[in-house]
N, C-alpha and C positions, 0 to 999 in steps of 0.2 A: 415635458418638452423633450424628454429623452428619448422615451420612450416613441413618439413620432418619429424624431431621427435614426433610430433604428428600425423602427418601420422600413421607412424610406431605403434604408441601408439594404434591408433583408429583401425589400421587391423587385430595386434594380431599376433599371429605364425602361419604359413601356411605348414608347414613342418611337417611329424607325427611324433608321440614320437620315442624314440627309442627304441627298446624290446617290443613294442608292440604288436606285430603278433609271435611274436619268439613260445607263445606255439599251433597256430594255425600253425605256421610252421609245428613245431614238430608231432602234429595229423594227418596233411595231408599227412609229411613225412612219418610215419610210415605206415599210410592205403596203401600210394605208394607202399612199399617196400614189404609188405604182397603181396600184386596184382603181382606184381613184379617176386614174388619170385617162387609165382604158375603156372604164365604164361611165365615168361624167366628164370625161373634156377635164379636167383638172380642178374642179371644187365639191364638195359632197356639203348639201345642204338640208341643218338639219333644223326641223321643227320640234320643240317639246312642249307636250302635253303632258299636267299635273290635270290627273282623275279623280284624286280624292287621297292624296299619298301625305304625309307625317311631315313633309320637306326633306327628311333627310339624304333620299335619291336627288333629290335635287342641287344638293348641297354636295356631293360627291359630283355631279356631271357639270356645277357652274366650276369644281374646281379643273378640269377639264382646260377650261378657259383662261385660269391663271398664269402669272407667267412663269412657274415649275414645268405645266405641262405642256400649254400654250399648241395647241392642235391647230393653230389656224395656219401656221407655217406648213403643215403638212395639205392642206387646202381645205380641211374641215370646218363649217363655221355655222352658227345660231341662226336661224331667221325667224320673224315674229310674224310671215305666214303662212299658211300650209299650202298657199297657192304657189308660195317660189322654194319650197319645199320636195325632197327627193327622199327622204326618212323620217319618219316620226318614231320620237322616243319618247314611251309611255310612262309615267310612273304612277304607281299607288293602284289599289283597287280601286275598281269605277266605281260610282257612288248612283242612283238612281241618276241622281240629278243632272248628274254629268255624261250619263248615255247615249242621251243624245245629240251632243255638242260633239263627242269623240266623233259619233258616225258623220255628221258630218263634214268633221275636221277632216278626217277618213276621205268622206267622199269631193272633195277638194283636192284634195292633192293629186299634181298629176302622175298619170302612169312616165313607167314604168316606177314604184311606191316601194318603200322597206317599212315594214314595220317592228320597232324594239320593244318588247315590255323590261322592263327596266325595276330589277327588284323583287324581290320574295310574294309581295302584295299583289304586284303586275303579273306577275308572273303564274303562279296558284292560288290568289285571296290571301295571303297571310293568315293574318289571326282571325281576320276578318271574315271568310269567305263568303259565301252568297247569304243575305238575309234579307229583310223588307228596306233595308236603308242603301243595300250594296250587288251588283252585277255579279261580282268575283272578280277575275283575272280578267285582264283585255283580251282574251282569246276567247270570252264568252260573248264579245260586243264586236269585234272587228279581226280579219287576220292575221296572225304574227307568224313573223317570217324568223325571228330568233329572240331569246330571252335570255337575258342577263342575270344570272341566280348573286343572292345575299342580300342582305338586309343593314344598311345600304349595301351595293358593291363600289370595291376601289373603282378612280378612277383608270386604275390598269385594266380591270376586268373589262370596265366598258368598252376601252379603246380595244383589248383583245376582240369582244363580240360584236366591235363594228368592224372587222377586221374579218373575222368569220363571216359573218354575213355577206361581207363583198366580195368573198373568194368562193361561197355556195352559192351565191346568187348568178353568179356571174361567169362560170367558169365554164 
């Protein structure tokens, strides 16, 4: 029993604070919503697509949506289709099976379209890359307009690279 406790003692917290990033939130939110507001009337709406990803990107971009990060005040928000959709956010390497779902989810959405890969797998194949069961990257199957690197990434990263996106895209 001791000898855990001083484990414990010698590792320290590994967890970050809390309200730490809140007013780095807040900066990125608002730049968003500016970009936002110029380029969609004042809501950015985004569609995501899981390709064959582990959950874990998706588990960093549903926290996005909690009420830490809570992005919809900034006018950013989910939709479940690619038709009332302005961005699709990719995750995981595509998988055979799911090839051709993406091109069409792809080919639905109207212009003017952003696309994210979203994650290490989306992004280059992960560990994964191309084989008989797997495309690679969504840059093998449809075009991506910017990529979110890490395995998962924060949801700071995302919000930075939808952030990027709207200030390259758009400018």
């Amino acid at each position: 029993m001791l000898s855990i406790l001083n484990k414990i003692r010698k590792t320290g917290f590994l967890t970050e604070k809390v309200g730490a990033p809140e007013d780095e939130i807040l900066v990125l939110g608002k730049h968003c919503q500016r970009e936002i507001a110029a380029s969609f009337g004042g809501s950015l709406a985004i569609r995501m697509v899981d390709a064959g990803s582990c959950n874990g990107c998706e588990l960093e971009m549903h926290a996005l949506n909690n009420s830490f990060y809570d992005i919809e005040r900034f006018g950013i928000h989910f939709v479940a289709s690619p038709r009332h959709a302005d961005m699709l956010l990719v995750t995981g390497v595509v998988s055979r099976h799911m090839q051709e779902a993406l091109k069409r989810t792809y080919a639905c959405t109207p212009a003017p379209k952003l696309v994210v890969a979203m994650g290490d797998c989306a992004t280059n194949g992960g560990e994964f890359g191309v084989s008989y069961a797997s495309c690679g990257p969504v840059a093998n199957v449809i075009p991506v307009d910017a990529c979110v690197k890490g395995c998962p990434p924060t949801p700071i990263n995302l919000l930075r690279a939808i952030l990027e996106i709207l200030q390259k895209k758009y400018v």
